[in-house]
N, C-alpha and C positions, 0 to 999 in steps of 0.2 A: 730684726727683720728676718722674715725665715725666705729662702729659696725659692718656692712657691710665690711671693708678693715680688720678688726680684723678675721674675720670668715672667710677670703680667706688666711690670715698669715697660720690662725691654720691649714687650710687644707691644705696649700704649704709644711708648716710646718712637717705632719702628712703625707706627705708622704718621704721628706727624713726622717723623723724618721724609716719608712718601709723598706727605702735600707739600713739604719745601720743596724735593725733585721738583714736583710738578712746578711750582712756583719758578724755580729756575729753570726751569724749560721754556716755559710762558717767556721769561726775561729772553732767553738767548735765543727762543728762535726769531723775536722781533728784535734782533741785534742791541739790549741791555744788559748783554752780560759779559762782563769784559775777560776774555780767553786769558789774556795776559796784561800785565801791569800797565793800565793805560787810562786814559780819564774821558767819560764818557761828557757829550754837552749836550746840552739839550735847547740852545739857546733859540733855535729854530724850530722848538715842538710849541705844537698847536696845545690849546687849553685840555681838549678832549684825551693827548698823550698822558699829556702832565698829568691828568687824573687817572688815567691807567694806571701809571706805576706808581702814582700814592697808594691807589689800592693794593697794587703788588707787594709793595715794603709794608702796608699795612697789614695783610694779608700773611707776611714772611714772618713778622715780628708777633704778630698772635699764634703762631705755630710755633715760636721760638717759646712763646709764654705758655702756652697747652702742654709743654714738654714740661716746664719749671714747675708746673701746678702740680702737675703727678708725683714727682717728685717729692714737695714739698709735701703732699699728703699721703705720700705712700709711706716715702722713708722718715721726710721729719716729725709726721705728725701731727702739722698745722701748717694751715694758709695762713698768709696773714690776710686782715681785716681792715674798715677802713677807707678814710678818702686816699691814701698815697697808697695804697693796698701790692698796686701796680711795680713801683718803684721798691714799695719795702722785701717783695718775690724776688725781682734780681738782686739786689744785695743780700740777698737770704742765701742766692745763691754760689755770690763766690765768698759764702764761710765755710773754714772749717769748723764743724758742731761736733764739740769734744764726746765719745763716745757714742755716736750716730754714725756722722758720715765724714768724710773729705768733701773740700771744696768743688761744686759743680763743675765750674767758670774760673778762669784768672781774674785779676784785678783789671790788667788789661781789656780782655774780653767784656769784663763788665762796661769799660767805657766805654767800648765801643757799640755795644748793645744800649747801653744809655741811652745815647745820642737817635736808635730809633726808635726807643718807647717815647721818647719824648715827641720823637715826630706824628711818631703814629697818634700820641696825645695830639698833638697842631691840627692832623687833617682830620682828626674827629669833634672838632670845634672852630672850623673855619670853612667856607665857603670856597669848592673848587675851585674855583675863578680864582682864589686869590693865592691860588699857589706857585712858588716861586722858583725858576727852573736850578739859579742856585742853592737853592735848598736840597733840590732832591741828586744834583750833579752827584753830588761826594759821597752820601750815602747808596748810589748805585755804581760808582769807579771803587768803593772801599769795601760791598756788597760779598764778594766774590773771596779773598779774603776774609771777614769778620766768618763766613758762610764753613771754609774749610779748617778755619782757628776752632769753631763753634760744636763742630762735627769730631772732632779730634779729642776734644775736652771730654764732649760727650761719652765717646765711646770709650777713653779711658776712665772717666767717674764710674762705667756701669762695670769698666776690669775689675776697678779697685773693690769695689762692692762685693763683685764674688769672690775679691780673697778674700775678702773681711768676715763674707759668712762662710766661708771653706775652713775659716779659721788661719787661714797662713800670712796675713797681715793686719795687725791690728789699729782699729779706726782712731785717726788723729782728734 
């Protein structure tokens, strides 16, 4: 990977980081986005809420996936393909790919991103109406978190990358 391909990552990059902002602005200024460690209910939202913020996390988690892709085709060299296509990208992502790159993602962070592709699978084969406000409680109280774990990973994957093509650390 030469220097040039890393500097068009960070700015593909840098910009879905811009639509998750937006995303979590959406969240926090209709009060879903929890400032501090606290659990959000929604047991008194109307059907038309509860679709809002499926689309939000649906909306979150495909900005999380638009980041994983570039990557995947900038630095690894392949998407993968396929019906599980989806789930085989995040676990793509937290490997380390001996003499490519270091791990995007922890193992951790991968569960935790699991848990909304999977959802994001749910509301895209199921009928709004039939969504369930414990479903989407934990993934928007645990949101906020998975959000600044995700951010953190990120922006050290893209350090580690420039030692690695600086030369002064070499890829696991």
């Amino acid at each position: 990977m030469k220097l040039r391909d890393l500097l068009i990552l960070e700015a593909r990059l840098a910009e879905e980081k811009d639509n998750v902002e937006r995303l979590r602005d959406t969240l926090q200024a209709k009060g879903f986005w929890a400032t501090a460690p606290q659990e959000i209910s929604l047991r008194q939202a109307d059907e038309f809420t509860l679709r809002a913020l499926a689309s939000v996390i649906l909306d979150y988690y495909t900005a999380i996936e638009n980041m994983f892709e570039e990557i995947a085709k900038v630095v690894d060299g392949s998407l993968p393909s396929g019906e599980e296509w989806h789930k085989d990208l995040l676990r793509q992502m937290k490997l380390d790919i001996n003499g490519i790159r270091p791990a995007v993602i922890t193992r951790e962070t991968f569960t935790f991103l699991d848990e909304y592709r999977k959802f994001r699978h749910l509301v895209r084969n199921i009928y709004g109406f039939n969504l369930l406000p414990e479903r989407l409680e934990p993934l928007l109280t645990r949101l906020p978190a998975v959000d600044r774990r995700l951010a953190g990973e990120i922006d050290g994957f893209i350090k580690k990358m420039y030692a690695i093509i600086r030369g002064s650390v070499p890829v696991e």
